[in-house]
RODO-2510 file (C-alpha; in nm, 4 decimals, decimal comma):
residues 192
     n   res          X          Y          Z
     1     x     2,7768    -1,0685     2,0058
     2     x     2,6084    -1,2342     1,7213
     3     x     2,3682    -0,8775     1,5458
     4     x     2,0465    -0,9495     1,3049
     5     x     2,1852    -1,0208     0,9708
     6     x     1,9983    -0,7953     0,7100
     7     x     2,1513    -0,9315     0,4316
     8     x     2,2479    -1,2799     0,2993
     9     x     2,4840    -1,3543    -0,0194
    10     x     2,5368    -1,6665    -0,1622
    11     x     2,8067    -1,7200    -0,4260
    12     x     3,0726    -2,0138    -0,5104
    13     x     2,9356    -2,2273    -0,1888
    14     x     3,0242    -1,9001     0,0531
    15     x     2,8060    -1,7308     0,2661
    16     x     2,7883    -1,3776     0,3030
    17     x     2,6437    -1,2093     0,5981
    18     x     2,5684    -0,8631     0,6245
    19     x     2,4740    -0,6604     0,9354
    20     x     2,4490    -0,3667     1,0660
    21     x     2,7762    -0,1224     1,1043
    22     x     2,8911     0,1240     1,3584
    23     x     3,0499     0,3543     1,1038
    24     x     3,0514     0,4219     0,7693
    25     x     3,0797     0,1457     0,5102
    26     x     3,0892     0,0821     0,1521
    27     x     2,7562    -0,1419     0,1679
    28     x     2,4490    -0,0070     0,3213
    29     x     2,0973    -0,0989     0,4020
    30     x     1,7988     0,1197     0,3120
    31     x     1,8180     0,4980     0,2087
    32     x     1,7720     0,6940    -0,0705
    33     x     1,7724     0,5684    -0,4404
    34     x     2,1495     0,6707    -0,5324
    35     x     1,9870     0,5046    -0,9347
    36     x     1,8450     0,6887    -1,2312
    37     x     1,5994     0,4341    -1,3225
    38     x     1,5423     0,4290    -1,7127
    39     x     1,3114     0,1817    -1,9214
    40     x     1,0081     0,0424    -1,8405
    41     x     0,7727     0,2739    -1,6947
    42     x     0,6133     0,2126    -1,3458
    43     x     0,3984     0,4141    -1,0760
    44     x     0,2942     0,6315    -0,9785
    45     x     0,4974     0,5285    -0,6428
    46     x     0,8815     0,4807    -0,6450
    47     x     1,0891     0,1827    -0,6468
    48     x     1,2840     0,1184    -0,2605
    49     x     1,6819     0,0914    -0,2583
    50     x     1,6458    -0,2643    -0,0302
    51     x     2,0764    -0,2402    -0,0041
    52     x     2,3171    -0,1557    -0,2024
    53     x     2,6433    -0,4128    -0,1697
    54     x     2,9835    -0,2356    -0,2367
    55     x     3,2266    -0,4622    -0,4082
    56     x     3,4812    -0,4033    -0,1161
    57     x     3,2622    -0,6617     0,0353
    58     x     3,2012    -0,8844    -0,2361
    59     x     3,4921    -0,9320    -0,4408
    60     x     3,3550    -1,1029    -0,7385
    61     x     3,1553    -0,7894    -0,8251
    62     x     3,5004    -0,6888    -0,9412
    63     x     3,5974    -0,8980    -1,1443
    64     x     3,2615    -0,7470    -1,3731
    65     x     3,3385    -0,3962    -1,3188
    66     x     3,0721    -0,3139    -1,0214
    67     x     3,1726    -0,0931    -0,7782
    68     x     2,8708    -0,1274    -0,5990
    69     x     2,5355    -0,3578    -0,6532
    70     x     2,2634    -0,1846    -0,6091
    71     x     1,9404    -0,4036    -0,4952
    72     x     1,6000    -0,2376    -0,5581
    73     x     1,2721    -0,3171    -0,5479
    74     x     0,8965    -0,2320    -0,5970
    75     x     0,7783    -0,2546    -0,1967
    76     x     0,4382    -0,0083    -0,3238
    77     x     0,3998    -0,3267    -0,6048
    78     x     0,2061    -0,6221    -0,4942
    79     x     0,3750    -0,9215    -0,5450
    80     x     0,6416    -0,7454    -0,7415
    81     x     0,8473    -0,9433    -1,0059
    82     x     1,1141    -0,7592    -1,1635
    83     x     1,4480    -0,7258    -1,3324
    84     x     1,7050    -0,4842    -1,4405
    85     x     2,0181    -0,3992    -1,5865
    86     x     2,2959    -0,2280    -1,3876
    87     x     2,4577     0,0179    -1,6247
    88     x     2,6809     0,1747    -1,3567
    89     x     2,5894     0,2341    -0,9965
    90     x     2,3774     0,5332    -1,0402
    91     x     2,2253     0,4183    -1,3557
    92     x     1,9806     0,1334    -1,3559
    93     x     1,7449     0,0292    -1,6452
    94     x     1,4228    -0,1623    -1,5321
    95     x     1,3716    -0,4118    -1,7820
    96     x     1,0089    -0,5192    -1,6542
    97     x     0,8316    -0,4757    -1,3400
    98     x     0,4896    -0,6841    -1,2816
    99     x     0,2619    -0,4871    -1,1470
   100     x     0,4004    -0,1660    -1,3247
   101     x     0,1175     0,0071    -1,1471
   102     x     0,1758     0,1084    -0,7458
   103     x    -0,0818     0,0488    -0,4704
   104     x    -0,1405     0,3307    -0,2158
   105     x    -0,1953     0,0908     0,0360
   106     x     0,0523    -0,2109    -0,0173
   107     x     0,2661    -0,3240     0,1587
   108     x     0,0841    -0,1366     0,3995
   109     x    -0,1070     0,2627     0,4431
   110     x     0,1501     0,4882     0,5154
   111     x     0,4480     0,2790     0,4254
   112     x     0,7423     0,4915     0,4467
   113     x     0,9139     0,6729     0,1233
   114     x     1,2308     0,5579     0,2349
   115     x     1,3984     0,2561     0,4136
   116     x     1,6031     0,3704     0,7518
   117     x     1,9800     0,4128     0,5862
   118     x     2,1658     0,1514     0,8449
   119     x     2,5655     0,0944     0,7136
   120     x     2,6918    -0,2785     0,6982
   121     x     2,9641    -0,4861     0,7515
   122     x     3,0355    -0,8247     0,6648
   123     x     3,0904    -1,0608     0,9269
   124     x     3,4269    -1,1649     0,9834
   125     x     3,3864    -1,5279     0,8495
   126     x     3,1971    -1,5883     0,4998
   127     x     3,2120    -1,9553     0,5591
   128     x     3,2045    -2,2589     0,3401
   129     x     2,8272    -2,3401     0,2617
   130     x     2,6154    -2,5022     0,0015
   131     x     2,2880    -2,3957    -0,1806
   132     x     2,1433    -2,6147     0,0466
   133     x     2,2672    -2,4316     0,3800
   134     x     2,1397    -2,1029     0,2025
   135     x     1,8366    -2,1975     0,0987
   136     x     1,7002    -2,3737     0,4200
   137     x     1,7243    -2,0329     0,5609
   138     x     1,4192    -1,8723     0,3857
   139     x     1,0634    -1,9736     0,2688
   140     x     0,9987    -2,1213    -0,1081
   141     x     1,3567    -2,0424    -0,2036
   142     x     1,4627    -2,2653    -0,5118
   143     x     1,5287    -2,6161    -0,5272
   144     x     1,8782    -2,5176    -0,7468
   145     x     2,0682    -2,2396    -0,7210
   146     x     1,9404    -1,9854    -0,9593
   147     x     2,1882    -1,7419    -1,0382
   148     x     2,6027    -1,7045    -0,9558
   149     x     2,5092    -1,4517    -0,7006
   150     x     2,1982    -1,5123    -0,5172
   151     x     2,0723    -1,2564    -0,2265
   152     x     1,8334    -1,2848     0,0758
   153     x     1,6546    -0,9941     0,2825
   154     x     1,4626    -1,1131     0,5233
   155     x     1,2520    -0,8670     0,7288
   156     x     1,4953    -0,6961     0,9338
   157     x     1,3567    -0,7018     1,3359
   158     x     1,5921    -0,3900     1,4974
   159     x     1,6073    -0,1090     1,2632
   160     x     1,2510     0,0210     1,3498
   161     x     1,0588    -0,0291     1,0170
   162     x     0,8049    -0,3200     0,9019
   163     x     0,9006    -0,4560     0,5466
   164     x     0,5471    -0,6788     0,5525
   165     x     0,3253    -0,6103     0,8145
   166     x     0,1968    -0,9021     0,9409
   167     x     0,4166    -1,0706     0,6651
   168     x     0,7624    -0,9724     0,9082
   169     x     0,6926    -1,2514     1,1441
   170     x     0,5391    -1,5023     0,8136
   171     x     0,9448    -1,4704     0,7217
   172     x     0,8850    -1,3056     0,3953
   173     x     1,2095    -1,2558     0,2448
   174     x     1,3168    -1,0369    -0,0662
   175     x     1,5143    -1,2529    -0,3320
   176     x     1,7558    -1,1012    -0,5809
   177     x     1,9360    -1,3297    -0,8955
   178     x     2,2263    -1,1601    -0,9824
   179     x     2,3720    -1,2589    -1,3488
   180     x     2,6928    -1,0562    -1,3124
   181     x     2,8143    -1,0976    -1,6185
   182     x     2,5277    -0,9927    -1,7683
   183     x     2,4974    -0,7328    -1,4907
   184     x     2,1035    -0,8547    -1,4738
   185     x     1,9249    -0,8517    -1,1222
   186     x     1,5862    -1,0297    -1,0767
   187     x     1,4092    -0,9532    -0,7556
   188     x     1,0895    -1,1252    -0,6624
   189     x     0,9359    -1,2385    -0,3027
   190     x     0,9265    -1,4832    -0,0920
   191     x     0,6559    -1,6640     0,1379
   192     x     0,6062    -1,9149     0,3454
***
């Protein structure tokens, strides 16, 4: 049985595809912030933990000293554009954020605090793909790959929270550009 896939990785022409877990894992959707954030200040609203991706699951995090990649991201930020620095897993620093300032009502009133924690597991293939494949899969993605590790969220459909509203079923995906060796993450979004 084929289950939503609430994350996508792209990296050296293989797919990664992330869903949801029965058990405990070392990646996980949603939850609470395990990051400090330092740096650029932002507010008054917090930053969302989207995922966080363990390196279990993606081995080339490894091979730059990251246990774990955390992906976060300004949901109370309208048309957020930001990037940070991974220092270690619990330790981000937010090198800008645009709009540093939170909207009460965006992405919608009463958007929740936290996303529902949900653990993942790769699928059993990450097969052979190219930018191409990946990119066809989302709105407004790049012509050219961006970055050596490039990540999709899409709005997930079975783990009882709206991402975008109306924007869910517009296919408005979360992008993250992951410079590993300069352990740098840029996360913007996505429409059609």
């Amino acid at each position: 049985m084929c289950r939503e896939a609430l994350v996508i990785a792209f990296h050296d022409e293989r797919l990664y595809r992330f869903e949801q877990a029965g058990q405990h894992s070392a990646s996980v959707f949603g939850g609470p912030m395990p990051s400090h954030v330092l740096g650029k200040s932002y507010g008054p609203k917090p930053l969302h933990r989207i995922a966080c991706l363990g390196g279990w699951h993606l081995p080339m995090l490894n091979a730059h000293q990251l246990i774990e990649l955390p992906l976060v991201y300004g949901m109370h930020y309208s048309g957020c554009a930001m990037s940070y620095r991974i220092e270690y897993a619990h330790k981000i620093e937010l090198i800008s954020i645009e709009p540093a300032t939170s909207s009460d009502d965006f992405p919608y009133l009463n958007f929740p605090a936290l996303l529902p924690f949900a653990p993942l597991r790769l699928t059993d293939t990450a097969p052979r793909a190219s930018y191409e494949d990946f990119a066809a899969r989302f709105p407004n993605m790049p012509e050219q790959q961006t970055a050596e590790l490039m990540i999709a969220v899409p709005p997930p459909a079975t783990l009882g929270v709206s991402l975008w509203a109306e924007g869910d079923g517009e296919g408005v995906t979360i992008l993250f550009e992951c410079d590993l060796k300069e352990r740098k993450v840029t996360a913007t979004n996505l429409m059609s």
